[in-house]
N, C-alpha and C positions, 0 to 999 in steps of 0.2 A: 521780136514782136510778140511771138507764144509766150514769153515770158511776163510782157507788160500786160500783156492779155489777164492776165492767171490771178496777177496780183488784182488787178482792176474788181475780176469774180470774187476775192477772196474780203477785197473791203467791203463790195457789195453786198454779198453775204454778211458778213459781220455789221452792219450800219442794219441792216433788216432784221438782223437777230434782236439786236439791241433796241431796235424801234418797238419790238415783240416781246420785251423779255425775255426771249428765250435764249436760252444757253449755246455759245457760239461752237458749231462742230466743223475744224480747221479740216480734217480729212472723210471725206465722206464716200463709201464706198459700195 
């Protein structure tokens, strides 16, 4: 489930980056 989770945040992020322009940052710390 942690795993489907992660993915799910990680498109989320990238679809919003990309709504924004901005440059997709896959590891964020």
């Amino acid at each position: 489930v942690f795993h489907i989770n992660y993915i799910g945040r990680e498109l989320n992020r990238a679809e919003l980056c990309l709504q924004f322009g901005k440059p997709f940052i896959q590891d964020e710390t």
